[in-house]
C-alpha positions as CSV (number, residue, x, y, z in Angstrom):
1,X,13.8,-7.6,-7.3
2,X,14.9,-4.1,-6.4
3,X,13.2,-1.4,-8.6
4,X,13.2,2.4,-9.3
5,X,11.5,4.7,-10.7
6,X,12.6,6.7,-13.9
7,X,12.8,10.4,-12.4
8,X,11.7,12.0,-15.3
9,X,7.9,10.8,-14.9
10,X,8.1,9.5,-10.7
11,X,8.6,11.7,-8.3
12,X,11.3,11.1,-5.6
13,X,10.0,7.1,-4.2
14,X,10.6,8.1,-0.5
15,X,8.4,6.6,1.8
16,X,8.3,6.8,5.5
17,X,6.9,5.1,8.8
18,X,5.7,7.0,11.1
19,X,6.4,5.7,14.7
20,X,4.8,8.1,17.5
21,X,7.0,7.5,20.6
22,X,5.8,8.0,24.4
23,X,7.9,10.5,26.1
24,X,10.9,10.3,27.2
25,X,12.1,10.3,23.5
26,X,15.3,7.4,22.9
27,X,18.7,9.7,23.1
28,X,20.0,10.2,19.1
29,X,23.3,7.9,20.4
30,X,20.6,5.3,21.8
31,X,18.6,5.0,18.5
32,X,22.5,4.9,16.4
33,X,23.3,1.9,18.7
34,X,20.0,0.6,19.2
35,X,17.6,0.8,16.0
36,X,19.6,2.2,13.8
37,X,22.8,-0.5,13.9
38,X,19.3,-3.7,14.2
39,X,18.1,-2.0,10.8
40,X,21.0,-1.6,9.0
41,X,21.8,-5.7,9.7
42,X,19.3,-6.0,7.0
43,X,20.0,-7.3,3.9
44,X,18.6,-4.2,1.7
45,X,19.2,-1.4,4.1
46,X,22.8,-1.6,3.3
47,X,22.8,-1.9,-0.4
48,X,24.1,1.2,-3.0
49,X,21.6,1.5,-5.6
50,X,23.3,2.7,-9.2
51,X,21.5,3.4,-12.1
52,X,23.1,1.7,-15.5
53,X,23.0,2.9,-18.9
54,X,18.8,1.7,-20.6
55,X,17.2,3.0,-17.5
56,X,18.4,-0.6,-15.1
57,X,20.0,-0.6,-11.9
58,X,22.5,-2.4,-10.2
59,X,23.2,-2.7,-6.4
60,X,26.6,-3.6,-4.7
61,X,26.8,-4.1,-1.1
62,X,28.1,-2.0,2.2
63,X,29.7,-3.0,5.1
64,X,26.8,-1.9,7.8
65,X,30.0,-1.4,10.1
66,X,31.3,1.2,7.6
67,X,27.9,3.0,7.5
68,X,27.8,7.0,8.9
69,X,25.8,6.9,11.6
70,X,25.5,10.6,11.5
71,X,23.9,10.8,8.1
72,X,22.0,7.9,8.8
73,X,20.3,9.2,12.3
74,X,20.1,13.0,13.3
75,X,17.7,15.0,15.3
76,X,15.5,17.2,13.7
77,X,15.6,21.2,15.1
78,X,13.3,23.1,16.5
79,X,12.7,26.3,18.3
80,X,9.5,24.7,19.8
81,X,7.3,21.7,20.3
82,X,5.2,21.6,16.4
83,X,1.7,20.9,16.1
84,X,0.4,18.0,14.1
85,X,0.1,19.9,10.6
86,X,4.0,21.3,11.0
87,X,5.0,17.3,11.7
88,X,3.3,16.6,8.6
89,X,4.4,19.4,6.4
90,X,7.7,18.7,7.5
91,X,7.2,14.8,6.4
92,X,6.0,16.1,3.3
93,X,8.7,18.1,2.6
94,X,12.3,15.3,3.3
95,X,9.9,12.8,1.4
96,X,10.1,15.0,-1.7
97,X,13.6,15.3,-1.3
98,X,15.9,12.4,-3.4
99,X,18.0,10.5,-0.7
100,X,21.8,10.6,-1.1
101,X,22.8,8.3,-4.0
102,X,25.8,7.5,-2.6
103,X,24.9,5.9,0.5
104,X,22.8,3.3,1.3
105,X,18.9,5.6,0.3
106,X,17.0,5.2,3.8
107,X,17.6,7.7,7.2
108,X,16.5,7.7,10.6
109,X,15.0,11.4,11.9
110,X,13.8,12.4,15.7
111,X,11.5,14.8,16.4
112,X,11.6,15.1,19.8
113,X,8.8,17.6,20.4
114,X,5.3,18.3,19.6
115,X,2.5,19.5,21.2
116,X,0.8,16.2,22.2
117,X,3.7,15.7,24.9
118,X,5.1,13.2,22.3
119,X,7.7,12.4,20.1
120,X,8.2,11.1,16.7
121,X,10.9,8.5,15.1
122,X,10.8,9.1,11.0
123,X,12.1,6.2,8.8
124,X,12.7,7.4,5.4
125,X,13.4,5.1,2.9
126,X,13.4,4.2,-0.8
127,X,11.3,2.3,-2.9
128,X,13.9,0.8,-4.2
129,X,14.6,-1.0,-0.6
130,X,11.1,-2.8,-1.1
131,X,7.4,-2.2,-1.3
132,X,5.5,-0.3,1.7
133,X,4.8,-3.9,3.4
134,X,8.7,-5.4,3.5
135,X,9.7,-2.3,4.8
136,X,7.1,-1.6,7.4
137,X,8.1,-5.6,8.1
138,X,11.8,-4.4,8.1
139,X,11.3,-1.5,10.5
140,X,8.9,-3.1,13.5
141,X,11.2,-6.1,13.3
142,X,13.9,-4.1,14.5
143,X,12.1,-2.9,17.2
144,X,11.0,-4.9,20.5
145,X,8.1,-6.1,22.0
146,X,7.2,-3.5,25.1
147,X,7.3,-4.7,28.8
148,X,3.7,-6.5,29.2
149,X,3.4,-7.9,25.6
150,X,3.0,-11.6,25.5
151,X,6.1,-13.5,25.2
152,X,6.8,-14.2,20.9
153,X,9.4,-16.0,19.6
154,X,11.5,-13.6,17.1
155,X,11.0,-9.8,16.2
156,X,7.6,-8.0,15.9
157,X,7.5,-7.2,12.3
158,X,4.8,-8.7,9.8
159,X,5.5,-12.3,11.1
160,X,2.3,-13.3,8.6
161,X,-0.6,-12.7,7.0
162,X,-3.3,-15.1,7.1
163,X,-5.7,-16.3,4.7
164,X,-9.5,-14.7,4.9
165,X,-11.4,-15.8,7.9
166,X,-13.3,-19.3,6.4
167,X,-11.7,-19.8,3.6
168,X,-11.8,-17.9,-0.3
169,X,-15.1,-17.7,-1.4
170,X,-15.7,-19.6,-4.2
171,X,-15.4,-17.8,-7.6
172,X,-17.2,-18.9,-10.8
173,X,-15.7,-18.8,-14.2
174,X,-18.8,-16.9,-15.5
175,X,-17.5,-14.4,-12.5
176,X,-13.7,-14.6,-13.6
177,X,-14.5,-13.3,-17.1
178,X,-16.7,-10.7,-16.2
179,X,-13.9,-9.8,-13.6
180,X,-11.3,-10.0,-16.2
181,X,-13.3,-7.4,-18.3
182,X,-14.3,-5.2,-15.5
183,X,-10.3,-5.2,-14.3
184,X,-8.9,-4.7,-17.9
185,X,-11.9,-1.9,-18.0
186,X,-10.6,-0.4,-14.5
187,X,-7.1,-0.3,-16.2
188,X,-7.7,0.9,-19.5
189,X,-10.5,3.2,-19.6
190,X,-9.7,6.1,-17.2
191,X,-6.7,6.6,-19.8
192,X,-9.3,7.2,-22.5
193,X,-12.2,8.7,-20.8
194,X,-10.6,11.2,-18.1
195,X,-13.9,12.2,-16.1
196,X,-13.3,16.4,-15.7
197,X,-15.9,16.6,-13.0
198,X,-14.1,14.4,-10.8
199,X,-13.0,15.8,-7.7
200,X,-10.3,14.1,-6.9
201,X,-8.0,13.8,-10.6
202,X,-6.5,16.4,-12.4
203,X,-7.8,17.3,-15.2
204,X,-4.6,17.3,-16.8
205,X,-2.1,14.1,-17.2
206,X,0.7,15.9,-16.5
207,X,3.4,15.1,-13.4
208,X,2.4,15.3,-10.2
209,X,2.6,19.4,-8.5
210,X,4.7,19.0,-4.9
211,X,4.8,19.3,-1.9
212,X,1.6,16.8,-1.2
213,X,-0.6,17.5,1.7
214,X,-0.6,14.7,4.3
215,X,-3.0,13.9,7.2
216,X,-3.9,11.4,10.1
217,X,-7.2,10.1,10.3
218,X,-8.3,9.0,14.0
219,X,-7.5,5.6,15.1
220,X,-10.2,3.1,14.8
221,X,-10.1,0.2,16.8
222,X,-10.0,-3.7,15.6
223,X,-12.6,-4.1,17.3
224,X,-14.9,-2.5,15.1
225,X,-13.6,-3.7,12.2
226,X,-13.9,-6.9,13.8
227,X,-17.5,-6.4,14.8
228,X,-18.5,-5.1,11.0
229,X,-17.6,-8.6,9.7
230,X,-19.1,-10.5,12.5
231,X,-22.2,-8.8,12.5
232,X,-23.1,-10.3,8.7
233,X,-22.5,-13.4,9.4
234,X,-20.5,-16.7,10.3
235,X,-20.0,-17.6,6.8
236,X,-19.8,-14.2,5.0
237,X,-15.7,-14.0,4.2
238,X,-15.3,-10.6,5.0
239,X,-11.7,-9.7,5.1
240,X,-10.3,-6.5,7.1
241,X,-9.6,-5.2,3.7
242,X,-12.9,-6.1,2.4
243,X,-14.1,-3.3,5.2
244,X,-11.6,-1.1,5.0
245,X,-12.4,-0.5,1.1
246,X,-16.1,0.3,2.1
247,X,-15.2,2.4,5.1
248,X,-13.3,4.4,2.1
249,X,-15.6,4.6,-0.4
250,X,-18.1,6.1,2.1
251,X,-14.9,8.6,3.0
252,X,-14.3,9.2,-0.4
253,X,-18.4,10.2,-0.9
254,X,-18.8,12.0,2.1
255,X,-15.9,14.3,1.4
256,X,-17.4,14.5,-2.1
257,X,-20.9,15.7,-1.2
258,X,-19.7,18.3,1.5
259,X,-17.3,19.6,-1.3
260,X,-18.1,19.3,-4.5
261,X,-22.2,18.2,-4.6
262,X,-22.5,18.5,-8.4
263,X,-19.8,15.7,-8.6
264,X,-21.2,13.0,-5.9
265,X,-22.5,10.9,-8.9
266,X,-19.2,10.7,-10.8
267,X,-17.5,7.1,-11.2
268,X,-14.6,6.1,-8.9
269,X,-11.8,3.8,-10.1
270,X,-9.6,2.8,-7.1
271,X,-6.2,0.8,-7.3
272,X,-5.4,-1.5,-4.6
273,X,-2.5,-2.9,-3.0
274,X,-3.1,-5.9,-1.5
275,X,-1.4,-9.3,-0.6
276,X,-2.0,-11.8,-3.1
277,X,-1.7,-14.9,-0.9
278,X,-0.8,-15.8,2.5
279,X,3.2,-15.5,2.7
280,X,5.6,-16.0,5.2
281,X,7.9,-12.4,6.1
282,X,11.5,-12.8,6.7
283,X,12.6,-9.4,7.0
284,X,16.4,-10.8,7.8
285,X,16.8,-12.2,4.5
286,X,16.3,-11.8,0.6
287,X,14.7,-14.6,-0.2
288,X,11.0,-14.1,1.1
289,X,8.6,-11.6,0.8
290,X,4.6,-10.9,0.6
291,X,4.1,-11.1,-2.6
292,X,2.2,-7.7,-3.9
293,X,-0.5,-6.9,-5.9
294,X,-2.3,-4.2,-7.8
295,X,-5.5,-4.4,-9.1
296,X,-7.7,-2.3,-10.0
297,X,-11.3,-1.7,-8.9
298,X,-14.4,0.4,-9.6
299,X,-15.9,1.8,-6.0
300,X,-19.3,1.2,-5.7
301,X,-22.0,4.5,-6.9
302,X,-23.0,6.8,-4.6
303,X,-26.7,5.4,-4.2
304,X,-24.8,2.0,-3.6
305,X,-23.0,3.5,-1.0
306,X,-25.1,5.7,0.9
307,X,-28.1,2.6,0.9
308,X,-28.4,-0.5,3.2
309,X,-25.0,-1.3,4.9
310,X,-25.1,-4.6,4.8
311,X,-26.0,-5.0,1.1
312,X,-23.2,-1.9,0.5
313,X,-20.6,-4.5,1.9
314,X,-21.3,-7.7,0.0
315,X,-21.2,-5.4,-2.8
316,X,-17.6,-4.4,-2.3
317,X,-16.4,-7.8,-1.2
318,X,-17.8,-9.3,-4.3
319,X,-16.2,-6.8,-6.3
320,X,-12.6,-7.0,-4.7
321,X,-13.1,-11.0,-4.2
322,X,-13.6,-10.6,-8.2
323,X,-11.2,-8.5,-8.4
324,X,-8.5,-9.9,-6.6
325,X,-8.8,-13.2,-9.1
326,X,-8.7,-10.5,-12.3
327,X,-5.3,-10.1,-14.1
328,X,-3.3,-7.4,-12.1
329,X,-0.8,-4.7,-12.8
330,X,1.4,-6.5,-11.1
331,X,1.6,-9.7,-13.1
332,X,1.4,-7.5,-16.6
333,X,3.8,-5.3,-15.7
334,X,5.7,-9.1,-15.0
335,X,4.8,-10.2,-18.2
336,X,6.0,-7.5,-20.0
337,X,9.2,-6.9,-18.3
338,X,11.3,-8.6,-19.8
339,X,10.6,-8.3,-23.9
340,X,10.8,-3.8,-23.2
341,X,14.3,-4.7,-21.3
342,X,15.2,-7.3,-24.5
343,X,14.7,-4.3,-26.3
344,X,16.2,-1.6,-24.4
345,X,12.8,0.5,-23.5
346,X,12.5,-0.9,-20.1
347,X,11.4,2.9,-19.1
348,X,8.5,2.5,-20.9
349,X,7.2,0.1,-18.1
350,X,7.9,2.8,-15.6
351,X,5.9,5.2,-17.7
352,X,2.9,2.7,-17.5
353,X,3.0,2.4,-14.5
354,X,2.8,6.2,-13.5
355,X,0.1,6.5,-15.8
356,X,-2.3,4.1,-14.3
357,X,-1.6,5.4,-10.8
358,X,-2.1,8.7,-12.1
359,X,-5.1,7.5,-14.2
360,X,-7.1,5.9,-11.4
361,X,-9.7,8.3,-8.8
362,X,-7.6,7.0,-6.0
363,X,-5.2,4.7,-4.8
364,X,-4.7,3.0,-0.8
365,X,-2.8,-0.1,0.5
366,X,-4.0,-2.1,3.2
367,X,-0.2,-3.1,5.5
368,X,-1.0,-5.5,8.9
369,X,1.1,-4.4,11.7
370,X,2.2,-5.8,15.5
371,X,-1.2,-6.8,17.3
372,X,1.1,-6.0,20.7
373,X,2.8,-2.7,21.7
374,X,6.5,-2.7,20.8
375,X,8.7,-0.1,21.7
376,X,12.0,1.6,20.1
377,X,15.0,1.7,22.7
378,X,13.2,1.8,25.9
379,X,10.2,4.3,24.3
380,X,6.9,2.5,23.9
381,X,5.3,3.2,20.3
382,X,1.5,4.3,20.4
383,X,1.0,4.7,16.9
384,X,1.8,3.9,13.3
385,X,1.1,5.3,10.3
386,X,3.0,5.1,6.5
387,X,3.5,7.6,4.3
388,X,3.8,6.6,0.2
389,X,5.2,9.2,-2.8
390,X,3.4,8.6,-5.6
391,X,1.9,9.9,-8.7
392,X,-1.6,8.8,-7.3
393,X,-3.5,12.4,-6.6
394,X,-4.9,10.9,-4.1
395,X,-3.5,8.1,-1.7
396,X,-4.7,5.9,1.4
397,X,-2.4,3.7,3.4
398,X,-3.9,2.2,6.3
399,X,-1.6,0.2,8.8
400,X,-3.0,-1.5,11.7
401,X,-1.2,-2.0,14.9
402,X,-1.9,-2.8,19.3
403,X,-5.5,-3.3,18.4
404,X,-6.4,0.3,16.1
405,X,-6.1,0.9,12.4
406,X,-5.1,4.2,11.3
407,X,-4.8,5.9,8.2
408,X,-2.5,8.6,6.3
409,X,-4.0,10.7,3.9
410,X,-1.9,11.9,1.1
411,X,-3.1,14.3,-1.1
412,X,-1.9,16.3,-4.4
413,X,-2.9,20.2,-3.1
414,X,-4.2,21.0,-6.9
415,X,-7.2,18.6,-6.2
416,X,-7.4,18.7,-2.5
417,X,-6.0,21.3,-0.8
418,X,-5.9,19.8,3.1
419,X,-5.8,16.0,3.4
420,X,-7.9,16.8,6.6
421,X,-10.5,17.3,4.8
422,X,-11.0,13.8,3.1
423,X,-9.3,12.3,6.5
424,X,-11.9,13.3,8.7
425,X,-14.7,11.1,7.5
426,X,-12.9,7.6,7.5
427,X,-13.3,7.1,11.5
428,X,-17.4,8.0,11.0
429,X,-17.5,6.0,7.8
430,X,-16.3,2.9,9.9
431,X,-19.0,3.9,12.4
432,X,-21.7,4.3,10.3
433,X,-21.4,1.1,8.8
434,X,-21.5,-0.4,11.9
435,X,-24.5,1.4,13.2
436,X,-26.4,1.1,10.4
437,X,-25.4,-2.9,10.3
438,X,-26.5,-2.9,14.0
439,X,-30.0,-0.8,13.3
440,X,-30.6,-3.1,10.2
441,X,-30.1,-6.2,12.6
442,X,-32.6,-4.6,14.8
443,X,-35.5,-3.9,12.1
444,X,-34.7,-7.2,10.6
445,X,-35.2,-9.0,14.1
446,X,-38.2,-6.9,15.0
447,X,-39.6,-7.5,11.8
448,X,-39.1,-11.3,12.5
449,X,-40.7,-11.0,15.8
450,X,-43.6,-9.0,14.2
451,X,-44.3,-12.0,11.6
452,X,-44.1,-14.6,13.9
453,X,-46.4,-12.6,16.4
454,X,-49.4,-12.4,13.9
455,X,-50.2,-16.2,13.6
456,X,-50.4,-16.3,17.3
457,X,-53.2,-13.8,17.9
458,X,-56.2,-15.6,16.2
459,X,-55.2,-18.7,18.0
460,X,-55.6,-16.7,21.1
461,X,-58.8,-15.6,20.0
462,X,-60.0,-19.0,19.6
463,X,-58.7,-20.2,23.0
464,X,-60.3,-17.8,24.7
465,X,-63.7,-18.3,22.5
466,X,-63.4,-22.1,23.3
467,X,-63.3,-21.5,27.0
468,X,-66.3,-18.9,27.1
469,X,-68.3,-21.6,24.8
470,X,-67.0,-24.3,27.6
471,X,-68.1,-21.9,30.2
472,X,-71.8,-21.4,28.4
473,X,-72.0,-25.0,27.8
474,X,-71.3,-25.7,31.7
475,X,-73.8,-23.0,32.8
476,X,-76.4,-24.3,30.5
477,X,-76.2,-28.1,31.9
478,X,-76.3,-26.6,35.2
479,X,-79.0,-24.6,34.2
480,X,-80.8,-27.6,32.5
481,X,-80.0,-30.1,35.7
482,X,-81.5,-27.7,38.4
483,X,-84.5,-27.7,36.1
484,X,-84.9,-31.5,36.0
485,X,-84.6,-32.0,39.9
């Protein structure tokens, strides 16, 4: 269902993908023939959104052939090649800014320079097109696979996402209830008890202050990730989620202790998107989609955190496993739907919904990208990241994609001032925790070796006391027969 905010309590719901483009940059007239015309054959991305009397909306559809591809796709100006924080104040600043009404509300923009030797394709876009995964699905689907990539059948947008590596673990219904009250906790209590030595929430429950400040962490490869969850185990269920909420919360402390110490011990709620099953994506049509969750979940203490990797991450994948089985906002936002728009108050839900984001310490989404390169219009892409509006005051979006996760940092400047600052730890949290899995390994296996070693030195002992009593014995025969002859 297409949905909008009420702009009286959201901000402008503008997201963008981020798709960092080798040089040459694609020609403007090469991405309006190209990407642009592939995109706008979508289903949604030619819609006019119109807001109804009780706060609803209604969408008619366009002819994508009657489209202005000048509104739609234009190159950005500039006097010189921009650095990485001018890119992303300049991101921050169109996705604050309400797309026209009266066309279809997404927009291609090039920005052909920057510093890195590299250019950058913007794809703004409202929420009202879909959630952050359908239209991340919608925009790598109309790109291509890049020369080298194995050959697929159909377009490289999120073509699935597949169940947790052995399985769901097994959930009691002692753990469902507890997870039930810890979730409806999660919700409800940071509305009543609003922590003022938290870092990173406002104080005050007022709308969100703009322009946010926005930042890249460095790329992390799979391969890490990968190794995290093999190195505890065949049969531990660890999902790349699982890890990438533990390589947060370790962000989220380390930024903490190196800027406000007097807080590290405060409590952490975090809300998290995430895929509620395993769904087929087709981003040609309207009839399929990941279907989207929110849940809320309380990151674990600082102590928790900072102690034994290994236990640290069962800890967190217990608690989103839990979690993840816990009523959502999702499905009671669902539930209540449709008796507020029986009554006309279908705002209200809006309102709710603002309020929990707003509410919580922090918010991030997890959205799977290509595992290949693709590339837009003859320029290979090295990089993806998304960017989210939101009332969170602190958001996370990681997106994977060619074999590295990245993530965007998007922060309100009242709580933190440069999103660099927080950004900067998530590529040594996901280090750390594998180190310190790998050290632990190491102590754990010389530990093992140690224990099985001790046994074996008395019985060494004893063998070589039994051959220097065999050696006596001999001597003394001897000894005793030369006497006799």
């Amino acid at each position: 269902t297409l949905h909008k905010g009420v702009q009286d309590v959201w901000p402008p719901s503008v997201m963008a993908a981020l798709l960092e483009l080798e040089a040459p940059a694609p020609s403007v007239d090469a991405l309006r023939a190209g990407f642009l015309a592939r995109l706008a054959a979508v289903p949604r991305f030619h819609l006019l959104v119109r807001e109804t009397a009780g706060h609803t909306y209604e969408t008619n559809p366009v002819d994508p052939a009657t489209m202005d591809p000048e509104y739609h796709c234009r190159r950005v100006a500039q006097e010189r090649a921009w650095t990485e924080a001018e890119l992303l104040e300049h991101v921050a600043t169109v996705c604050d800014t309400q797309l026209d009404p009266a066309r279809p509300l997404w927009r291609l923009e090039l920005v052909e320079r920057l510093e890195s030797g590299r250019s950058m394709l913007l794809v703004l876009m409202d929420h009202s097109i879909g959630d952050a995964a359908y239209c991340m699905s919608a925009v790598l689907g109309a790109a291509a696979w890049a020369p080298g990539a194995a050959d697929r059948e159909g377009l490289p947008g999120l073509m699935s996402i597949p169940p947790r590596r052995g399985g769901p673990e097994p959930v009691s219904a002692r753990a469902l209830v507890w997870g039930a009250v810890r979730g409806a906790a999660a919700i409800f209590l940071p509305f009543f008890f609003n922590d003022s030595r938290n870092p990173l929430r406002r104080a005050s429950m007022q709308r969100i202050a703009r322009p946010l400040s926005i930042a890249r962490s460095a790329p992390v490869p799979m391969s890490d990730i990968k190794a995290i969850a093999r190195a505890l185990g065949p049969d531990a269920h660890f999902s790349v989620n699982d890890i990438v909420t533990a390589a947060i919360a370790r962000m989220v402390r380390a930024y903490i202790d190196e800027h406000h110490p007097a807080s590290r011990d405060t409590a952490l709620y975090a809300m998290v998107t995430s895929s509620r099953r395993a769904a087929q994506v087709d981003v040609w049509t309207d009839e399929r989609g990941i279907h989207i969750g929110c849940y809320s979940l309380a990151l674990p203490s600082r102590d928790v955190t900072r102690g034994p990797a290994a236990a640290f991450l069962r800890t967190v994948r217990r608690a989103n496993n839990v979690a993840r089985h816990a009523p959502d906002l999702t499905a009671l936002c669902s539930r209540i739907m449709p008796v507020l728009k029986a009554r006309g108050r279908e705002d209200l839900i809006f309102r709710f919904a603002s309020d929990s984001s707003s509410h919580h310490t922090v918010r991030f989404s997890n959205i799977p990208g290509p595992t290949l390169p693709i590339e837009v219009d003859g320029a290979r892409v090295t990089r993806v990241n998304a960017f989210v509006n939101t009332l969170a005051d602190t958001f996370f979006v990681a997106c994977s994609y060619n074999g590295a996760l990245a993530l965007t940092a998007i922060t309100e400047r009242s709580v933190v001032p440069h999103a660099s600052a927080i950004a900067k730890h998530f590529a040594p949290a996901v280090a750390s925790l594998l180190a310190d899995l790998r050290a632990e390994d190491e102590h754990k296996q010389r530990t093992t070796r140690s224990e099985q070693g001790a046994p074996t030195t008395p019985s060494m002992e004893g063998s070589a006391g039994r051959g220097y009593a065999l050696l006596v014995l001999i001597l003394a025969l001897v000894a005793i027969a030369a006497a006799v002859l």
